[in-house]
TORKOL-4160 file (C-alpha; in steps of 0.2 Angstrom, whole numbers, padded with zeros to 4 digits, m for minus):
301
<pt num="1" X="0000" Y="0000" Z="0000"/>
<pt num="2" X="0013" Y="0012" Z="0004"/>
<pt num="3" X="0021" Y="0007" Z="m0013"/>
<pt num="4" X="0007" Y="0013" Z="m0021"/>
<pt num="5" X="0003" Y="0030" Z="m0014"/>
<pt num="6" X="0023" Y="0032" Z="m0019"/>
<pt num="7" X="0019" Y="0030" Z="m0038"/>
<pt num="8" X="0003" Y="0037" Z="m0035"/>
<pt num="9" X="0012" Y="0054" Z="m0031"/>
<pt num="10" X="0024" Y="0050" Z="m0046"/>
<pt num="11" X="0008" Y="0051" Z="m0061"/>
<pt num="12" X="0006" Y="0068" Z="m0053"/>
<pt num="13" X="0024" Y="0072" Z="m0061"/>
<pt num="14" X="0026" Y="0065" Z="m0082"/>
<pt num="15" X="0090" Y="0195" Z="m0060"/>
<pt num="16" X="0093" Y="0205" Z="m0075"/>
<pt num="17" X="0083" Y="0218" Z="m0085"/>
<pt num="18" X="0073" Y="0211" Z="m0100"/>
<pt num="19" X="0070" Y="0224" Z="m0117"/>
<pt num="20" X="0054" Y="0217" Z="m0124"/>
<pt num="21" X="0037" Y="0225" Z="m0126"/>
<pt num="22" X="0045" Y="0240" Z="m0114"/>
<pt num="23" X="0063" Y="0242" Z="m0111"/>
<pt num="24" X="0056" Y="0236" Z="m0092"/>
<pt num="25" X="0043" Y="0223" Z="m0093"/>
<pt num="26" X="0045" Y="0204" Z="m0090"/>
<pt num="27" X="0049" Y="0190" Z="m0101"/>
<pt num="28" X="0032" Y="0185" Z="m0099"/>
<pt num="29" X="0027" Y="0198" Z="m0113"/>
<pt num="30" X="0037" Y="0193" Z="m0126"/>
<pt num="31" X="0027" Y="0181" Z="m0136"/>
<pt num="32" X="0038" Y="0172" Z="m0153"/>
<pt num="33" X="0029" Y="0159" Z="m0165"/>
<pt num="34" X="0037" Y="0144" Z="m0158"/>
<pt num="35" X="0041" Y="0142" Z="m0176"/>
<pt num="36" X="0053" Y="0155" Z="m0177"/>
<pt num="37" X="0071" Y="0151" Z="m0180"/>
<pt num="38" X="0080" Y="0167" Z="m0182"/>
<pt num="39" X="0075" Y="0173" Z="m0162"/>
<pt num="40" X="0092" Y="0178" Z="m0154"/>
<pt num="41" X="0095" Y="0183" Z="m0134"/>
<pt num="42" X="0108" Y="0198" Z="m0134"/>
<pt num="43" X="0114" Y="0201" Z="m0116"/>
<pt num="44" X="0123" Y="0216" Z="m0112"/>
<pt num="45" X="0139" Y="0222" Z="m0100"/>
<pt num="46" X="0128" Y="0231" Z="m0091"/>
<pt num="47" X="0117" Y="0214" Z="m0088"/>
<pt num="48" X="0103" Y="0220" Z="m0098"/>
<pt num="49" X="0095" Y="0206" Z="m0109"/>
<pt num="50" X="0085" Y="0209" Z="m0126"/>
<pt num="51" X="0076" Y="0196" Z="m0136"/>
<pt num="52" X="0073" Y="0199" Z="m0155"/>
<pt num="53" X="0071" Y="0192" Z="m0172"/>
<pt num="54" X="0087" Y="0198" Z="m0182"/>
<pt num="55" X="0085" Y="0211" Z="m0192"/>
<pt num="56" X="0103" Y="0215" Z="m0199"/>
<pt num="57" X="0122" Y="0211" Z="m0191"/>
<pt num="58" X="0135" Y="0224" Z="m0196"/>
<pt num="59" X="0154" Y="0228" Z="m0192"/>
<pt num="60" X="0150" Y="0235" Z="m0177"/>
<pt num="61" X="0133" Y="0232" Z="m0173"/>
<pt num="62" X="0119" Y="0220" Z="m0171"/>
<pt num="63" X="0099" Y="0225" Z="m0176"/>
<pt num="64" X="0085" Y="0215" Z="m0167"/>
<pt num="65" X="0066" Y="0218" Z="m0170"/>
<pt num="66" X="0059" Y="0217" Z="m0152"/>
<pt num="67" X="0039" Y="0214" Z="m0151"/>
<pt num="68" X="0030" Y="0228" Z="m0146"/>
<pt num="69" X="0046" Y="0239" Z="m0147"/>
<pt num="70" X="0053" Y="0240" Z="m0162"/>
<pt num="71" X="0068" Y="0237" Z="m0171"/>
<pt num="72" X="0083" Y="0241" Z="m0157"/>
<pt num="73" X="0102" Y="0242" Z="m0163"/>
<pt num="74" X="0117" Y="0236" Z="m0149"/>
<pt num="75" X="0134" Y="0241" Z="m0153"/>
<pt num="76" X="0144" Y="0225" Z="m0153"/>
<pt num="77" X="0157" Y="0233" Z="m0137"/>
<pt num="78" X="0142" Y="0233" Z="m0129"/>
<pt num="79" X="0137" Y="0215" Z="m0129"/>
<pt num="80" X="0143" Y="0200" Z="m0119"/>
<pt num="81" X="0136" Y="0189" Z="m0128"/>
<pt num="82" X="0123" Y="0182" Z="m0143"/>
<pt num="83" X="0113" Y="0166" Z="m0141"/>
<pt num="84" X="0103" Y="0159" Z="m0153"/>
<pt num="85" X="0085" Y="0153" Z="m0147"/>
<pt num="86" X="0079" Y="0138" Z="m0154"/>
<pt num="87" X="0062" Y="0133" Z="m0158"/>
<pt num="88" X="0060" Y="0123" Z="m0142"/>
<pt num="89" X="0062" Y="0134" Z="m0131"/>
<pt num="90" X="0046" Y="0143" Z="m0134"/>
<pt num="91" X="0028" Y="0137" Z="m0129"/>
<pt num="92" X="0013" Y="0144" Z="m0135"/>
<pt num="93" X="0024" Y="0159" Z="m0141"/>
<pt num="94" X="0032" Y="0162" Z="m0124"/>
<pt num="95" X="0050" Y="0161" Z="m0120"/>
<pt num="96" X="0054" Y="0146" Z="m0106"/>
<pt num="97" X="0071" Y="0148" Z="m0100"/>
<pt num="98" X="0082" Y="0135" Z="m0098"/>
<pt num="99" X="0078" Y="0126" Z="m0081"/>
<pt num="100" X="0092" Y="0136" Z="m0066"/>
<pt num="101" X="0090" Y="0120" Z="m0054"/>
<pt num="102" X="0090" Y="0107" Z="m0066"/>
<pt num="103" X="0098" Y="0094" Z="m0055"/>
<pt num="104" X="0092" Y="0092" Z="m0039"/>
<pt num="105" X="0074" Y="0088" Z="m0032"/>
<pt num="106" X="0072" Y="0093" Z="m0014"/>
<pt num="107" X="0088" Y="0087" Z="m0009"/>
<pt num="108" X="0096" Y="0072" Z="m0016"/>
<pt num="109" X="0105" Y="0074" Z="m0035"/>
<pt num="110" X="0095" Y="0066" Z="m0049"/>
<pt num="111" X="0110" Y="0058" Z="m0061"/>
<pt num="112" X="0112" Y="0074" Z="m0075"/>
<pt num="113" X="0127" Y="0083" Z="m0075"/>
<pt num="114" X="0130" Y="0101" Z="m0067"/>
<pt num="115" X="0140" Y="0105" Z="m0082"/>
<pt num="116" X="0158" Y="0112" Z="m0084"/>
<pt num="117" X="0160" Y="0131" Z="m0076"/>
<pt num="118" X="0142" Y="0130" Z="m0070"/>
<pt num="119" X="0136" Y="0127" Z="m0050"/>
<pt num="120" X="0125" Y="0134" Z="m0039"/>
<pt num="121" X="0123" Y="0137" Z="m0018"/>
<pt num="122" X="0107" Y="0130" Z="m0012"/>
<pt num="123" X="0100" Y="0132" Z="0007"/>
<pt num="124" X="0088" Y="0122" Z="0014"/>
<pt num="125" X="0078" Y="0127" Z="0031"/>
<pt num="126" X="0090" Y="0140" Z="0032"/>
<pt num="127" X="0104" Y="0129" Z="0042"/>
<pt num="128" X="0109" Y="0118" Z="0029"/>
<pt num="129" X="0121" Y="0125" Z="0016"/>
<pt num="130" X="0127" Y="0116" Z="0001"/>
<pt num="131" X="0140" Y="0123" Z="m0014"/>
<pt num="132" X="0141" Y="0112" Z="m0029"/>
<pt num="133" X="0151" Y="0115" Z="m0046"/>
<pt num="134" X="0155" Y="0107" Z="m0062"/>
<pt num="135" X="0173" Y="0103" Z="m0063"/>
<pt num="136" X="0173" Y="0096" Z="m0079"/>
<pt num="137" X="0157" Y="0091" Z="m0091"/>
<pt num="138" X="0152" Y="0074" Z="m0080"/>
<pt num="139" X="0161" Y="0078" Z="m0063"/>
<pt num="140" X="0155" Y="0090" Z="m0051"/>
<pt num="141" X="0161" Y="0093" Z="m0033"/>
<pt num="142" X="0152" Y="0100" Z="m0016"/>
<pt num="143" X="0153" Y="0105" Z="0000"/>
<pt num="144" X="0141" Y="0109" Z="0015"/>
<pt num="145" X="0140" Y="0114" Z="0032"/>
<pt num="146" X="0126" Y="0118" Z="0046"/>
<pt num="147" X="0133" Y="0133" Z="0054"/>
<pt num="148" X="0129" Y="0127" Z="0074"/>
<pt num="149" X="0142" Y="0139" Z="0080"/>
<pt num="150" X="0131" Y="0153" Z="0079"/>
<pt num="151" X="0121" Y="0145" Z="0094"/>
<pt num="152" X="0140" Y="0144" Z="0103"/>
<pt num="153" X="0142" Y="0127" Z="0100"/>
<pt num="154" X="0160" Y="0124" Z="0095"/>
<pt num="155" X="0159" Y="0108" Z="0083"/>
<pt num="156" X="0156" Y="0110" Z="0063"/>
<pt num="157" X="0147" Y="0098" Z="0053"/>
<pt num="158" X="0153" Y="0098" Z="0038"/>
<pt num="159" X="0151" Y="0084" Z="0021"/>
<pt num="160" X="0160" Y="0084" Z="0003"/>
<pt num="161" X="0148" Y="0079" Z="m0011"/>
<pt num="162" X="0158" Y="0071" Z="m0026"/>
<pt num="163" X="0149" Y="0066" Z="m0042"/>
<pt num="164" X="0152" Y="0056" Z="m0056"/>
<pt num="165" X="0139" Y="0058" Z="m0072"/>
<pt num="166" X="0136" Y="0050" Z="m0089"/>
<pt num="167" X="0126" Y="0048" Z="m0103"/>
<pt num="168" X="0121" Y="0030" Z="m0108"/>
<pt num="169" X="0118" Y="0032" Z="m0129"/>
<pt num="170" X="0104" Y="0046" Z="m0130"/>
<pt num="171" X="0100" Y="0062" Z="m0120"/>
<pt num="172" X="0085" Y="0055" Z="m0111"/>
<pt num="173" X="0094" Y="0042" Z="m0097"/>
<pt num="174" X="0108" Y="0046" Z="m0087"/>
<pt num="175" X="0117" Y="0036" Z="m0073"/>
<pt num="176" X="0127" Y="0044" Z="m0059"/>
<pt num="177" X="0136" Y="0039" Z="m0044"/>
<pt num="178" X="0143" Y="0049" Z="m0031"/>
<pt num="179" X="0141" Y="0054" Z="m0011"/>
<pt num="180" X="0140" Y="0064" Z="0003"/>
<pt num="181" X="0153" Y="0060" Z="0017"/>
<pt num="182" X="0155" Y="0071" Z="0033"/>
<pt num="183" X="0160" Y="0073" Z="0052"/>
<pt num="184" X="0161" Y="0086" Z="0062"/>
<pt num="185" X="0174" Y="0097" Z="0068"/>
<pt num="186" X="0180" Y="0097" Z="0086"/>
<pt num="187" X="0171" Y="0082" Z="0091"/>
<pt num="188" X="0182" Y="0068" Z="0084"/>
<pt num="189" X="0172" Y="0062" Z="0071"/>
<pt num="190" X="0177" Y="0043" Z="0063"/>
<pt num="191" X="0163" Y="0050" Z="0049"/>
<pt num="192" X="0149" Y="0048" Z="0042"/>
<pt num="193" X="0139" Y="0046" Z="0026"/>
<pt num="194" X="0131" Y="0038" Z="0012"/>
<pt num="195" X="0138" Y="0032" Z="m0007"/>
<pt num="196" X="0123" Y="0031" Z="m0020"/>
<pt num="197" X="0120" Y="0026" Z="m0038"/>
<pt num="198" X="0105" Y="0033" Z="m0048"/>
<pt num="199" X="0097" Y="0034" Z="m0066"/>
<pt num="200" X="0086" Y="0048" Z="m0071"/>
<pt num="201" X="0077" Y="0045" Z="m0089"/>
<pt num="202" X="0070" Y="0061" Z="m0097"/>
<pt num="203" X="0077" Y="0078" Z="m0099"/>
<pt num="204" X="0082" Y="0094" Z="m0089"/>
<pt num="205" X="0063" Y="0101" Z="m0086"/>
<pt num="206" X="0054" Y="0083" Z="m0084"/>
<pt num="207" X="0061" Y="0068" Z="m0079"/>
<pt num="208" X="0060" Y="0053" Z="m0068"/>
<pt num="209" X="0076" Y="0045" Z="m0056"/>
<pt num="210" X="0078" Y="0029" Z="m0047"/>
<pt num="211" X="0093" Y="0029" Z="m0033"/>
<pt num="212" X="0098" Y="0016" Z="m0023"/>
<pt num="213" X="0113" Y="0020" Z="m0007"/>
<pt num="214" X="0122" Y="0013" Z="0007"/>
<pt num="215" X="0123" Y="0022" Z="0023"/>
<pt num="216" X="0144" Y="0022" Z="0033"/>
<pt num="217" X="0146" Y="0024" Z="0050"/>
<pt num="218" X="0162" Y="0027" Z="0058"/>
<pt num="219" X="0171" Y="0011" Z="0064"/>
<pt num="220" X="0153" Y="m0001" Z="0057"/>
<pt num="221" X="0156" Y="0001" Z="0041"/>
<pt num="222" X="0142" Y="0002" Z="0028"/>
<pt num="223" X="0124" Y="m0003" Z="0029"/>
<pt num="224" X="0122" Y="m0019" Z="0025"/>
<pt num="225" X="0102" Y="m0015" Z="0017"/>
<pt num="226" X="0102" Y="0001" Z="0004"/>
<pt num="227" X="0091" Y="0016" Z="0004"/>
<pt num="228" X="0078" Y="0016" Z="m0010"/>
<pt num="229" X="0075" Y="0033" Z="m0017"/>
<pt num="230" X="0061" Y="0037" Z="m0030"/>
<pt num="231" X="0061" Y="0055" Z="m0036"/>
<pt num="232" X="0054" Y="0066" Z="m0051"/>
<pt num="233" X="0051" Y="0084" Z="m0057"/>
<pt num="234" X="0039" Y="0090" Z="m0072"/>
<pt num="235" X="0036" Y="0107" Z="m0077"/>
<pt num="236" X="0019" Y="0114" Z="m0079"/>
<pt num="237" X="0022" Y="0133" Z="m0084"/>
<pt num="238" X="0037" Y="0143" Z="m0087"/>
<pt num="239" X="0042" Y="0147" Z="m0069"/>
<pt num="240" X="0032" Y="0131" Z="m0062"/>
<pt num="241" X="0038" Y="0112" Z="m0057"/>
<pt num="242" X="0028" Y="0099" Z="m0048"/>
<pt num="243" X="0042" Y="0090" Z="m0038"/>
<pt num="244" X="0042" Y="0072" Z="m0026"/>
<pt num="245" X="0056" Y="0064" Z="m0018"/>
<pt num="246" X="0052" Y="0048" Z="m0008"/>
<pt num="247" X="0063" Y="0036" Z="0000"/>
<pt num="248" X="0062" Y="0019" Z="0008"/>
<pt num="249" X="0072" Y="0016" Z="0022"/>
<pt num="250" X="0074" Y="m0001" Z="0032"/>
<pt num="251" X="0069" Y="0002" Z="0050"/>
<pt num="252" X="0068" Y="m0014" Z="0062"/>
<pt num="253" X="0070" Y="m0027" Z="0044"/>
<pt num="254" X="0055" Y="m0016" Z="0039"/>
<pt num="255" X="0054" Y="0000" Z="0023"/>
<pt num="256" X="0048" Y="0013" Z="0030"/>
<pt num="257" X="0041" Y="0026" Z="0019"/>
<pt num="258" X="0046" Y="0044" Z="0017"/>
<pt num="259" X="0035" Y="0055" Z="0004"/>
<pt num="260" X="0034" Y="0073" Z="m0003"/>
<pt num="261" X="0025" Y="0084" Z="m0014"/>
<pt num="262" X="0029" Y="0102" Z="m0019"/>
<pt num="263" X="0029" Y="0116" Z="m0030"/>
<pt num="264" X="0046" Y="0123" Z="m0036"/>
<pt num="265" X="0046" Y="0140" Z="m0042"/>
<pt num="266" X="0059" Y="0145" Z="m0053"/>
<pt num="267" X="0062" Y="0162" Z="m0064"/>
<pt num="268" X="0077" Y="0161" Z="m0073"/>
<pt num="269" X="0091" Y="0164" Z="m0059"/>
<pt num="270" X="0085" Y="0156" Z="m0044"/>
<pt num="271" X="0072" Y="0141" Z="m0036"/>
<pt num="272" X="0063" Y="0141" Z="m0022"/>
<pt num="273" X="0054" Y="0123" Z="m0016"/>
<pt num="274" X="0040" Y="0122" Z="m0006"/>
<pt num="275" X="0033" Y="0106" Z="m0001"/>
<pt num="276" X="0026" Y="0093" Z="0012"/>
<pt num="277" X="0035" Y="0079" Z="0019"/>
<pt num="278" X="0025" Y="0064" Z="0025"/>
<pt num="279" X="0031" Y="0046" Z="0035"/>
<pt num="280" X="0016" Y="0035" Z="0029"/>
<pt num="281" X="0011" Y="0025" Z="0044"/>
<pt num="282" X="0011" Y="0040" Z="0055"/>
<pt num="283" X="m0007" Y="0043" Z="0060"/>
<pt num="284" X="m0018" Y="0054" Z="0072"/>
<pt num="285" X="m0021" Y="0069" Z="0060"/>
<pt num="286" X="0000" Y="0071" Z="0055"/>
<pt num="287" X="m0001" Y="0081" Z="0038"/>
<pt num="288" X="0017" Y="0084" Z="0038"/>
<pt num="289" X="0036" Y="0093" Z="0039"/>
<pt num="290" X="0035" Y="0107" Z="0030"/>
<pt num="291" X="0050" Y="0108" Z="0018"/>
<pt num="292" X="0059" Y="0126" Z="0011"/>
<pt num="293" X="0073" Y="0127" Z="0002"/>
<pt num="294" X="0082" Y="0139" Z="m0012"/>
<pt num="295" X="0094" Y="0137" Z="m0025"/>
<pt num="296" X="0104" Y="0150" Z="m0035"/>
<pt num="297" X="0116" Y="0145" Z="m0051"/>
<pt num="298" X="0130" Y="0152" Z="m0055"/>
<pt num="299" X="0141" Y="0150" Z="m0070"/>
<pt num="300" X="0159" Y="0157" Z="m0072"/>
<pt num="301" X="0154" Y="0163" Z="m0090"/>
C-alpha cells in the first residue's frame, strides 16, 4: 500500500533587465511563434538582456526587431554575448528559459550533469548549506555545512559531495554515482555518510530517477540494506515544477516510507521549493514537515 501512494504521487509528475514589449517589462510579454528560428537573446555588459528576431548584423553592430518595441540596434562593445534561441524553447509563443536547478529535487541529486563552469549554492531550512560546481562536463564537486556555531556550539558539521555523471547512448537516461561523506569538527568524528548510484530518464525540465545508497558509520562500516530513493520533477508553466522525492528506508527489517509533494518555483536565476514531507504509517491527523529550500546557479561565463 505504501508502494502505491509512492507512484501514486509519481503520475502527478510526467536577476537581469529584459528589453521586450518595454525596455522594463517581464519576459512574460514577449510572445515568438514557436516556429521562429531566427530569435536571438543579446545580453549586455551592463546585464541588460533583449530578445529579438534579427533584423541585420553589421561591423559594429547588431539590429534586433523586439515585439511591441521595435527594431533596437546594440553596438557589438556593448554586448557580452549572442545566443541563438531555438524553436524549443518557446511554448505557445512564450520564452521558457532553460531550467536554473536542473539537477536536484528537494535534496538528493538526480544523475544529470551540473555542467563544466556551472554550480550553484542551495540552502535548505535555512541551516543547511550546500555549494556544488561542475569541474569538468560529468564531474561535479560540493561542500556543505550547518553553521551550529552561531548558537556557541563549538563543533562544525561539515560533508563533501563528489559526483560522477554519464550519458548512456541518448540524451533522455543518465546514470550517476557519487556521495555525501561528513563529520564534524571538534568532536572527533570517525565520519559519516552515504555512497549512492542513480538513473534519471528524461530531460532537464521533466524527468524521472531511481537511486539506490548505502549508509557508513564510523568504525561499522556500511549498511548492509540500501536506501531506496524514487524522485521526479515535471514542469507545468514557465516558472512552475511539480516535484516528489520519496525514500524507503529499512527500519527494524522493515521499509519505511518517506513522501513529498511540492511546488518549485523558478524564474530564470534562482528556485525556491515548497513542499510537504510525510512518513506513511504516522497517523492521528499528522499532515506533515514542511519543507523550504532555495537554489541559486552560477556560471563562471
Amino acid at each position: 500500500m505504501k508502494l502505491k501512494r509512492v507512484l501514486f504521487l509519481l503520475i502527478l509528475l510526467p536577476f537581469p533587465l529584459t528589453i521586450q514589449a518595454s525596455s522594463n517589462e517581464s519576459n512574460e510579454s514577449n510572445e515568438y511563434n514557436k516556429n521562429d528560428d531566427t530569435v536571438y537573446e543579446v545580453r549586455t555588459f551592463d546585464g541588460t538582456r533583449i530578445i529579438g528576431t534579427l533584423v541585420r548584423e553589421e561591423e559594429d553592430s547588431i539590429t534586433l526587431d523586439v515585439k511591441g518595441v521595435g527594431e533596437i540596434t546594440i553596438r557589438r562593445n556593448n554586448i557580452a554575448s549572442i545566443t541563438k534561441l531555438e524553436s524549443a524553447q518557446f511554448r505557445d509563443g512564450r520564452y521558457w528559459y532553460p531550467n536554473p536547478n536542473a539537477t536536484r529535487h528537494l535534496f538528493a541529486p538526480n544523475a544529470l550533469s551540473i555542467g563544466n563552469g556551472s554550480g550553484y549554492y542551495q540552502n535548505t531550512w535555512i541551516f543547511f548549506n550546500n555549494f556544488n560546481y561542475g569541474i569538468t562536463d560529468r564531474f561535479s564537486m560540493g561542500a556543505g555545512f550547518i553553521p551550529i556555531f552561531l548558537f556557541g556550539v563549538s563543533s562544525l558539521p561539515i560533508w563533501v559531495l563528489p559526483k560522477y555523471s554519464l550519458p548512456l547512448g541518448t540524451d533522455k537516461l543518465h546514470v550517476s554515482a557519487g556521495g555525501m561523506l561528513g563529520g564534524v569538527i571538534g568532536e572527533g568524528s570517525t565520519g559519516v555518510g552515504l555512497v549512492y548510484g542513480n538513473a534519471t530518464y528524461g530531460g532537464r525540465d521533466n524527468n524521472v530517477t531511481l537511486g539506490i545508497g548505502f549508509g557508513y558509520q564510523g568504525n561499522d562500516g556500511f549498511s548492509d540494506i540500501p536506501v531506496i530513493n524514487i524522485a521526479g520533477m515535471r514542469r507545468i508553466s514557465q516558472k512552475y515544477y511539480v516535484i516528489t522525492e520519496n525514500y524507503f528506508i529499512s527500519v527494524d527489517d522493515e521499509f519505511e516510507t518517506l513522501g513529498s509533494i511540492g511546488i518549485r518555483y523558478a524564474p530564470e536565476t534562482f528556485s525556491i521549493d515548497f513542499a510537504i514531507l510525510h512518513p506513511f504509517g504516522v497517523g492521528g491527523g499528522f499532515i506533515g514537515i514542511p519543507w523550504l529550500g532555495v537554489t541559486i546557479p552560477f556560471s563562471r561565463q
